[in-house]
C-alpha positions as CSV (number, residue, x, y, z in Angstrom):
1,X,-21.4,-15.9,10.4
2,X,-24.6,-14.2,11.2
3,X,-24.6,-11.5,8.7
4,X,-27.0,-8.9,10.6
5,X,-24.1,-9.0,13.7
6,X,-21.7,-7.7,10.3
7,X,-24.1,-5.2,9.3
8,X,-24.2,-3.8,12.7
9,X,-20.1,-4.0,13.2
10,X,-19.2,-2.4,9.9
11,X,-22.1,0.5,10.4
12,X,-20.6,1.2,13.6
13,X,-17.6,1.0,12.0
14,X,-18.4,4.0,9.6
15,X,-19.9,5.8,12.2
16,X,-16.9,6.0,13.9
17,X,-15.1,7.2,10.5
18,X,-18.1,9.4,9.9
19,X,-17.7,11.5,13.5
20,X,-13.5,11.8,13.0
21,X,-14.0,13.3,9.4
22,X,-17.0,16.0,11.3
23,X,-14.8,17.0,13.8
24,X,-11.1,16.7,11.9
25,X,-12.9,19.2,9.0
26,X,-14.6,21.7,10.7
27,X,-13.3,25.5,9.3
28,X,-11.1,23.2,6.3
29,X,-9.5,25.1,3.5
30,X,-8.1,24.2,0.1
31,X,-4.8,23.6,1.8
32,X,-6.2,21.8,5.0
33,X,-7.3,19.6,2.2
34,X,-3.7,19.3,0.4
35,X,-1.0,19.5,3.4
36,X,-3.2,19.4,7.0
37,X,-2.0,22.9,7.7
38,X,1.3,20.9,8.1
39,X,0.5,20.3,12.2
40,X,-0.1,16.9,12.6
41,X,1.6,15.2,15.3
42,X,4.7,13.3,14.6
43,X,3.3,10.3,16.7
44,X,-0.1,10.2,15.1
45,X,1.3,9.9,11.2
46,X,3.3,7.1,12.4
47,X,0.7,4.8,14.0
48,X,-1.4,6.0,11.2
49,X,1.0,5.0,8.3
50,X,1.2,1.2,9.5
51,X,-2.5,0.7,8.8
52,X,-1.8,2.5,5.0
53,X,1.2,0.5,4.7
54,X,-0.5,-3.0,4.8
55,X,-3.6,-3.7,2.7
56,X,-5.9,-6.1,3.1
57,X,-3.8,-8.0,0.3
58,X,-1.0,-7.9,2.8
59,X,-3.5,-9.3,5.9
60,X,-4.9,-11.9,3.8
61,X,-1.7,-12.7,1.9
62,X,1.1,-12.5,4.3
63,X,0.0,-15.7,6.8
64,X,-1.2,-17.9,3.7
65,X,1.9,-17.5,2.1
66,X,4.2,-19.2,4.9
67,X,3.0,-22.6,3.8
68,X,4.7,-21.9,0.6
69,X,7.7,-19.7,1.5
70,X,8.2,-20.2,5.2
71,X,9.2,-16.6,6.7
72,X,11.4,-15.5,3.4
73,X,8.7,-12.7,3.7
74,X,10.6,-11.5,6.6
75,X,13.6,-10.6,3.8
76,X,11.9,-8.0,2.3
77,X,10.7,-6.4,5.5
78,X,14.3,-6.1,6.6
79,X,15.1,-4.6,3.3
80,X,12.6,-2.1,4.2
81,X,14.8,-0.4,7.2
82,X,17.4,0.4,5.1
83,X,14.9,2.3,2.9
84,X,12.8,3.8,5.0
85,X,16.5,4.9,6.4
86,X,17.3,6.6,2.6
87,X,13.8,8.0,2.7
88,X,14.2,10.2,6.0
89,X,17.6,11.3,5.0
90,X,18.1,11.9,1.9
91,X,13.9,12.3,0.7
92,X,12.1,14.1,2.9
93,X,14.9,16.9,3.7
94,X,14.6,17.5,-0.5
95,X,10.6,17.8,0.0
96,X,10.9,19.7,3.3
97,X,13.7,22.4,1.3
98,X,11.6,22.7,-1.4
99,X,8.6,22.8,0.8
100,X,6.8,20.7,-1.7
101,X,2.6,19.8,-1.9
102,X,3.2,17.0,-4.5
103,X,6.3,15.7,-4.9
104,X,6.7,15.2,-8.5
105,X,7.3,19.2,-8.8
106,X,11.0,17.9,-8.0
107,X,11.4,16.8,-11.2
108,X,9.8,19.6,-12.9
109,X,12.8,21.6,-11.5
110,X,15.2,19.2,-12.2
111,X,14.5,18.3,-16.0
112,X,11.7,19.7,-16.9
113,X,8.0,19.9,-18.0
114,X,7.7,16.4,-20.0
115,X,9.7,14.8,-17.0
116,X,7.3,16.2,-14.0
117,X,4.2,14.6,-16.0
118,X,5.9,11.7,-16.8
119,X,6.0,11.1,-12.6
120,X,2.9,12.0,-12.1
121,X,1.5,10.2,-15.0
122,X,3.1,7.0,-13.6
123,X,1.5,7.5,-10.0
124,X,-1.7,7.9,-11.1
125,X,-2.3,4.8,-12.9
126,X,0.4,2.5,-10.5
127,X,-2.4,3.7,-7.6
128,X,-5.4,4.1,-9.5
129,X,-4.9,0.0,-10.0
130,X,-3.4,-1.1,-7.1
131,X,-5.8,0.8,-4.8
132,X,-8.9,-0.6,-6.6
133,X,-7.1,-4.4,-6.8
134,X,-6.9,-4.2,-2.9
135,X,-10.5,-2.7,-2.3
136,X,-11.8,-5.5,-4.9
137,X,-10.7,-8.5,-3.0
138,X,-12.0,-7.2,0.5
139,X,-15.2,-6.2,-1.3
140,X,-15.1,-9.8,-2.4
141,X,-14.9,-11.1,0.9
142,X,-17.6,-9.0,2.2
143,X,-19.7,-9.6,-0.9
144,X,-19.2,-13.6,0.2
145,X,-20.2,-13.1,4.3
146,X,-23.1,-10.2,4.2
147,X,-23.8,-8.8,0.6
148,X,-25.1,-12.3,-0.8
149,X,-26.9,-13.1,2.2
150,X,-29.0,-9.8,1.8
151,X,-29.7,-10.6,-1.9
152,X,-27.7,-7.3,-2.7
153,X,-25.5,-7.0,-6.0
154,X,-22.1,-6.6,-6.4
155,X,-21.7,-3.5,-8.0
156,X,-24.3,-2.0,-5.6
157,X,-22.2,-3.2,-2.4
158,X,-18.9,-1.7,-4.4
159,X,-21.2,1.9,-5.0
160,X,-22.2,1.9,-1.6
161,X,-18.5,1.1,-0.1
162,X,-16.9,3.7,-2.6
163,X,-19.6,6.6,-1.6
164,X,-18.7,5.9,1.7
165,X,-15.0,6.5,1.4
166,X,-16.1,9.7,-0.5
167,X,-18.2,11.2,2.1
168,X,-15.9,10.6,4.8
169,X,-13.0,12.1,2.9
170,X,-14.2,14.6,0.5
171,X,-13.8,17.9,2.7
172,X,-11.4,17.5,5.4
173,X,-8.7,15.6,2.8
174,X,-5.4,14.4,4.3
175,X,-6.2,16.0,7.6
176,X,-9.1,13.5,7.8
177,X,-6.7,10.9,6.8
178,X,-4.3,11.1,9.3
179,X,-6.8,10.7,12.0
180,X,-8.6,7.9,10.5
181,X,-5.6,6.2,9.6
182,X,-4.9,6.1,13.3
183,X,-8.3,4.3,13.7
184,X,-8.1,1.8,11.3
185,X,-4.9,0.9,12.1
186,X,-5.7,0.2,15.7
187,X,-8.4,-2.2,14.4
188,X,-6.4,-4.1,12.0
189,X,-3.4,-4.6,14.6
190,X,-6.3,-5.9,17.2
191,X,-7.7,-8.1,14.8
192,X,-4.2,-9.7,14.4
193,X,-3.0,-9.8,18.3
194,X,-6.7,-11.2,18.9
195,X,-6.6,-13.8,15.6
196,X,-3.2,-14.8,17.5
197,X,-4.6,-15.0,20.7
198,X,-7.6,-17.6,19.8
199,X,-5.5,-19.4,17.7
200,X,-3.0,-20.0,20.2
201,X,-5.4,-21.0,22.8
202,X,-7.3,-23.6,21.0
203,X,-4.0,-25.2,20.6
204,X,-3.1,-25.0,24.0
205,X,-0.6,-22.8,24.1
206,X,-0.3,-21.0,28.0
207,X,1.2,-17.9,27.2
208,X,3.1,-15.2,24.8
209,X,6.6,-16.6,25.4
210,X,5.1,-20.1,24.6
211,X,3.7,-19.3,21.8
212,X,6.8,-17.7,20.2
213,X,8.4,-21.1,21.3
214,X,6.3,-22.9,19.3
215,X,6.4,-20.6,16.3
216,X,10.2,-20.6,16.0
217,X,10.3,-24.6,16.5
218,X,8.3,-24.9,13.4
219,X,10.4,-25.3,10.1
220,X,7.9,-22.8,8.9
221,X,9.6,-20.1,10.7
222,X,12.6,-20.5,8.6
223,X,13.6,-16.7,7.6
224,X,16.6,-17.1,5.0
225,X,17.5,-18.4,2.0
226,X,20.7,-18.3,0.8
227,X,20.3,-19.9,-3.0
228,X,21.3,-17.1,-5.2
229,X,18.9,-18.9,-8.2
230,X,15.9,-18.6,-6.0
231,X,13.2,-15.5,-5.9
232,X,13.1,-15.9,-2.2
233,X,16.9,-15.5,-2.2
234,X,18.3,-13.5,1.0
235,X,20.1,-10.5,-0.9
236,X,17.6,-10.2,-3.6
237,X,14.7,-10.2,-0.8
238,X,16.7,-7.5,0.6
239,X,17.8,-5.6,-1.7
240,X,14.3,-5.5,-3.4
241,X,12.6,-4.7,0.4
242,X,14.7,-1.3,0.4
243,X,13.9,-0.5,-3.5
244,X,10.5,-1.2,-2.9
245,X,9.9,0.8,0.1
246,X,12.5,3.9,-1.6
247,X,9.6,4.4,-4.7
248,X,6.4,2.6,-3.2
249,X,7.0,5.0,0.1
250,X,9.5,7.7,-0.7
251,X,8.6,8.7,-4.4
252,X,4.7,8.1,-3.9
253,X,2.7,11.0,-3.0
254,X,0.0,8.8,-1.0
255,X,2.7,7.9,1.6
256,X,5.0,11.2,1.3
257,X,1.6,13.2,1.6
258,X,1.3,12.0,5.0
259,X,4.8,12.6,6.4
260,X,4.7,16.0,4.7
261,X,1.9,17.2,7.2
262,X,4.0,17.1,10.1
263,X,5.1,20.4,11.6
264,X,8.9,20.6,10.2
265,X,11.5,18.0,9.1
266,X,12.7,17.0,12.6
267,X,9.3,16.1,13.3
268,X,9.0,14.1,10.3
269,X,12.7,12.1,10.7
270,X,11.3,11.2,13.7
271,X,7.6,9.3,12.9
272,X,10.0,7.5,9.8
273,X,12.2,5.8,12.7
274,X,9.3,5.2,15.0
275,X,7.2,4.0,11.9
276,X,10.2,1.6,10.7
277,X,10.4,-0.3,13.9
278,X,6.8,-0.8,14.4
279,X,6.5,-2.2,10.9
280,X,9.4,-4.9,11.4
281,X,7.5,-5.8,14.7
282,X,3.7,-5.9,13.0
283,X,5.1,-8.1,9.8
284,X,6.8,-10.6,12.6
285,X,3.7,-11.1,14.5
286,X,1.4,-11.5,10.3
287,X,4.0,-14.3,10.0
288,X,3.7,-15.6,13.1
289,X,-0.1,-16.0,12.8
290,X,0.4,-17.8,9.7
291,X,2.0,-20.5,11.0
292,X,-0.3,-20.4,14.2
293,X,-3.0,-20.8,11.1
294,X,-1.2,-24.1,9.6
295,X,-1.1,-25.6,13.1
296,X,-4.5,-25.3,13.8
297,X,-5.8,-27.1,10.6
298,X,-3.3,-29.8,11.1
299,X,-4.7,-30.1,14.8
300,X,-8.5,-30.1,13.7
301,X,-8.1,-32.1,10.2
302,X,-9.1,-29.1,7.7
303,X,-8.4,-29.6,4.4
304,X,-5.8,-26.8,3.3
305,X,-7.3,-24.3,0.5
306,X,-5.9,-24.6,-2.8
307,X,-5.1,-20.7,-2.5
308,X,-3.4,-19.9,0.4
309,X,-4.8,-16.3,0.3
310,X,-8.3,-18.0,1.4
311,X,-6.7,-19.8,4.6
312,X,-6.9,-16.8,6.6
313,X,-10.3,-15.9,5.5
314,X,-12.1,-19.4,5.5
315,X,-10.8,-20.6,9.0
316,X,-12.3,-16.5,10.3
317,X,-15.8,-17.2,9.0
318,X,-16.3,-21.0,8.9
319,X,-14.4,-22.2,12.1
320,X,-13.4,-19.4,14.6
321,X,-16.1,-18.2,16.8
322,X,-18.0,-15.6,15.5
323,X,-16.4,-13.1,17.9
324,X,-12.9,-14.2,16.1
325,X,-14.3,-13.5,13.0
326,X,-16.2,-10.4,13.7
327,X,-12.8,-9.4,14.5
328,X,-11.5,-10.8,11.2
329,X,-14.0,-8.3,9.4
330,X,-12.7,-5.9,11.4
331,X,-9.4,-6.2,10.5
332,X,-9.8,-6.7,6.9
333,X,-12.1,-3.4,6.5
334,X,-9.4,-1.4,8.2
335,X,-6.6,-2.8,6.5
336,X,-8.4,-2.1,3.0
337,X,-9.9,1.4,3.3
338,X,-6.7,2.9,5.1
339,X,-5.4,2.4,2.0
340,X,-8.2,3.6,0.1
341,X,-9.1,6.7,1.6
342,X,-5.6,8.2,1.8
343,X,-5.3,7.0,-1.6
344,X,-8.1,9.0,-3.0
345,X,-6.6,11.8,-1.7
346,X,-3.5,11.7,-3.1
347,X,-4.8,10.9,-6.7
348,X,-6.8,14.3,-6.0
349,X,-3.8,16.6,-5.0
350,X,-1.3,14.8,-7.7
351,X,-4.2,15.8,-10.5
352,X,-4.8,19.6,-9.4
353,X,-1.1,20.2,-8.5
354,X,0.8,18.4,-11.5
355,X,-1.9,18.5,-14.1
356,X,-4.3,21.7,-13.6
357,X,-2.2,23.3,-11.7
358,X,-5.1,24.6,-9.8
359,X,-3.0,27.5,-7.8
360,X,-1.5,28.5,-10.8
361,X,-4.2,29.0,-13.2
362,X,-7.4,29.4,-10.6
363,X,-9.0,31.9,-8.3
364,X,-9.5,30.8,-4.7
365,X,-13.2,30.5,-4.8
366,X,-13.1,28.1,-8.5
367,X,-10.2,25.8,-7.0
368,X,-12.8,24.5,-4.2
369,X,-14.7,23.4,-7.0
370,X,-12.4,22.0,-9.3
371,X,-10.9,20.0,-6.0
372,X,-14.4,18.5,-5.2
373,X,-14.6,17.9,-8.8
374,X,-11.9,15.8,-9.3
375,X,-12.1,13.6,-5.8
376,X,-15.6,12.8,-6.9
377,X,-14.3,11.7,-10.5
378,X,-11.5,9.6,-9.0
379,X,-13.9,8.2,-6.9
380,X,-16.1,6.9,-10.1
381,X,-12.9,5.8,-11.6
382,X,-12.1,3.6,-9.1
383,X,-15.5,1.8,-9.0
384,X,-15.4,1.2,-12.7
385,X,-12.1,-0.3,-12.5
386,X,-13.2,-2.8,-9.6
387,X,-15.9,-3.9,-11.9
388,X,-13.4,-4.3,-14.4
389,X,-11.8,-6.4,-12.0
390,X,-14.6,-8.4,-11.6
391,X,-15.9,-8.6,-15.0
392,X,-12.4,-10.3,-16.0
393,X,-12.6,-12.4,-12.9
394,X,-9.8,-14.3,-13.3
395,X,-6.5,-14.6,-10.7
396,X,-3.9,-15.1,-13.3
397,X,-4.8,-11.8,-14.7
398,X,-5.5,-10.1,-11.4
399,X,-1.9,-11.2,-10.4
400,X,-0.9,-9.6,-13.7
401,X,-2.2,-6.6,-12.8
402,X,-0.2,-6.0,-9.6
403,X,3.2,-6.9,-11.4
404,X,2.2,-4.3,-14.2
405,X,1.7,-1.9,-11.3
406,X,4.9,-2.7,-9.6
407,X,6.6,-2.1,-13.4
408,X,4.9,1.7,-13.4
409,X,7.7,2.0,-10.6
410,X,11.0,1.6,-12.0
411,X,10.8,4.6,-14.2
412,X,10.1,7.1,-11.2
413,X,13.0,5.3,-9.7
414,X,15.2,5.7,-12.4
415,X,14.0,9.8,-12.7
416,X,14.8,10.5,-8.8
417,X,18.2,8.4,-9.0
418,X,19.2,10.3,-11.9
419,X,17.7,13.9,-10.3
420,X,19.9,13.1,-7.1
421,X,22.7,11.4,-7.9
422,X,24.3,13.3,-11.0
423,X,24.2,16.8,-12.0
424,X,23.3,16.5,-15.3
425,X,20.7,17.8,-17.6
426,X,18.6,15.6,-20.0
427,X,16.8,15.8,-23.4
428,X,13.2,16.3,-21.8
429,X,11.1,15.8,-24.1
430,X,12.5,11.9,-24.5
431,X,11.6,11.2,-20.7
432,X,8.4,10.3,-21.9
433,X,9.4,7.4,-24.5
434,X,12.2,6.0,-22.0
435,X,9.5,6.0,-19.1
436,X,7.5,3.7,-21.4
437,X,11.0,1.4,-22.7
438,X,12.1,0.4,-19.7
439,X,9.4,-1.6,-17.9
440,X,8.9,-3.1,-21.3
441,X,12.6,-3.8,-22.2
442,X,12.9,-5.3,-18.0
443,X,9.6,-7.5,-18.7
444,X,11.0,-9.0,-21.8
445,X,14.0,-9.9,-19.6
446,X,12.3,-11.2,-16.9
447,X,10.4,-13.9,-19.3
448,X,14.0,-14.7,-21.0
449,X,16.4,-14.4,-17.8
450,X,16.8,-18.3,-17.3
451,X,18.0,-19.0,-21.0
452,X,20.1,-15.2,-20.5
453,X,21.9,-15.7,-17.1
454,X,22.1,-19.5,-16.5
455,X,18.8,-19.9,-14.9
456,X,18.2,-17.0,-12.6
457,X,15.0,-16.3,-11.5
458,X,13.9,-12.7,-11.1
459,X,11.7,-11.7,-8.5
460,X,10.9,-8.2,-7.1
461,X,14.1,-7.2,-7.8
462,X,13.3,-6.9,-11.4
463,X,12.0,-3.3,-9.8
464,X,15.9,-2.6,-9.9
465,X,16.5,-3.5,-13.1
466,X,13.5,-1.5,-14.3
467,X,15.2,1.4,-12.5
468,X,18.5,0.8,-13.7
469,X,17.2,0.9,-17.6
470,X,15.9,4.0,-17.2
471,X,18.7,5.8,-15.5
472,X,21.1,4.6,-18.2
473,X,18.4,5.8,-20.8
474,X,18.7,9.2,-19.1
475,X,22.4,8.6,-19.2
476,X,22.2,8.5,-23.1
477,X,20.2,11.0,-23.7
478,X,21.9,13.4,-21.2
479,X,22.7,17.2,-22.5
480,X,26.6,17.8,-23.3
């Protein structure tokens, strides 16, 4: 892939960015930054929340994966509607009454101080990693097709990429966000629909109804699994898909931030549904190009990759045209830094709301400063730990990585559970030591749970059971 044609695609790219964070914060405030002026349009935080939804871990990952679990994927996503369902009525009416900036405050009312830090805590770090892990493999990428060919470090392309998500976010905050959320979304779902387009093609396939023909007649396409000792099992894969998308959607200020800048709650109700369906439909069609993907290297006799994370990747810069794959970059960018950006901005409000407190303790003029102070230090922090991430170099332990940050979950599960479900009272100052047992106490589980329970297999569901220790912890240590 000729890497100048790159150079010129991704500038443009961050051009476009650059001209949407000018115009979106023009006459922006400290609270433009933190909530939008809450007058975002319904429609536009829903098309926007697809793109922040899926990383590139998730447009690299996702087709790959069907040569080892067929659509099983699909499970999950299912699971996801009847979260995304618990999120819009039960969730975001609680935010909207309490008419909250950061979410975690909840808890502050509910228990307490040590309890409200405890959330936050637990945020921070679950998206301070997760966020860099994602950025780090599409840096990686990009490293491999343009950074190397220009002779240009690492860690320089990494500062470079990072500064950029800075500049284009630093003053116009969430409001910026939403807008370029929109944008990156829209390349990331062309990138797919053209990916599938090509693919299809090349095989031969006439048309859109053939082509879903084709997919469905694979044994590829297989979407349940109905052995209760597998991970890919059909009610663990549920179950897990609404869990997951209840904490990693509903008790995560990057995603809540969003929905909580649209004008009231009816407005809000109403991108969650629109959002929900899109989703189901955008996962279908990441599946379906997967097995598209396996058909064409078994028509053109390529070797599979030993990782099927670098299918997707290798066929887009070795073997599609280089209009496919500029596409491919496309995608990929858009995919990673809608993630990024919004993510950057979260970590910023969470900090001055739930740590410093910055409305509390500040005059007007000092909390600009502190604001700027603290996106710029998050910023550092995540380029450190992507060279951490690249120091280590080594997938078991990058793979370790996300399941530790899926872990930092289960207590904020078990917190808001607890907050919503009973009406009790807890020893607050404990909150912290049982927000730090239970991921530990489900891990040691996990590791043991086919000599414990007969062979079971635990697979995202352990998220549950990480939940489920720490409601009963809050159970025990409940005031009389």
């Amino acid at each position: 892939m000729d890497s100048n044609l790159v150079l010129i695609v991704i500038t443009t790219y961050f051009g476009l960015l650059f001209v949407i964070s000018w115009l979106t914060s023009r006459k922006v405030t400290d609270e433009t930054f933190f909530t939008g002026d809450r007058q975002s349009p319904w429609f536009l935080v829903a098309f926007g929340m697809i793109g922040a939804s899926l990383s590139g871990v998730t447009f690299i990952s996702v087709p790959g994966e069907v040569g080892n679990t067929n659509f099983y994927y699909f499970q999950v996503v299912l699971g996801y509607t009847l979260g995304y369902l618990v999120i819009a009525k039960v969730l975001l009416p609680l935010y909207y009454r309490l008419n909250l900036v950061s979410i975690y405050a909840f808890l502050e009312d509910r228990f307490g101080f040590w309890s409200y830090k405890t959330g936050a805590f637990f945020f921070i770090l679950s998206r301070t990693l997760g966020s860099s892990m994602r950025v780090f493999l599409v840096a990686g990428v990009l490293q491999l097709i343009l950074f190397d060919q220009w002779g240009i470090p690492f860690w320089v392309s990494v500062l470079i990429t990072v500064s950029l998500i800075w500049l284009y976010t630093h003053k116009g905050g969430i409001k910026t966000v939403v807008w370029t959320d929109t944008l990156q979304t829209f390349f990331m779902l062309s990138a797919v629909g053209v990916s599938i387009y090509l693919v299809s093609k090349d095989l031969g396939i006439a048309g859109f109804t053939d082509m879903i023909s084709e997919v469905s007649l694979d044994p590829r396409s297989d979407i349940f699994d109905w052995d209760w000792r597998s991970n890919t099992n059909f009610f663990k894969q549920f179950a897990s898909g609404a869990f997951i998308t209840i904490v990693m959607t509903g008790l995560d200020q990057d995603m809540m931030q969003k929905n909580l800048t649209c004008k009231n709650l009816g407005e809000a109700q109403k991108n969650m549904f629109w959002f929900t369906i899109i989703l189901v439909f955008v996962n279908l069609f990441f599946l379906a190009l997967g097995v598209l993907l396996y058909l064409y290297v078994e028509a053109n006799g390529i070797q599979i990759p030993l990782r099927s994370d670098d299918l997707y990747p290798m066929l887009a810069t070795q073997n599609f045209s280089a209009f496919a794959g500029i596409i491919f970059v496309l995608g990929i960018t858009a995919a990673a830094y809608s993630s990024a950006d919004s993510t950057l901005t979260a970590l910023t409000t969470s900090f001055c709301y739930d740590f410093l407190e910055i409305e509390k303790n500040y005059e007007r003029a000092r909390q600009t400063r502190i604001r700027k102070t603290v996106h710029l230090a998050f910023t550092a922090l995540m380029f450190l730990v992507i060279l951490v991430f690249r120091w280590i170099n080594d997938q078991s332990v990058i793979n370790a990585v996300f399941i530790i940050a899926g872990y930092t979950y289960g207590p904020l599960l078990g917190l808001y559970a607890f907050g919503l479900f009973t009406q009790w009272k807890v020893k607050d100052k404990w909150v912290p030591y049982l927000a730090l047992s239970a991921p530990i106490i489900a891990f040691v589980i996990d590791k043991n749970s086919e000599v414990l329970l007969g062979g079971y297999k635990f697979g995202f569901e352990i998220l549950i059971l990480n939940g489920l220790l720490m409601f009963v912890g809050l159970f025990l240590i409940r005031e009389k």
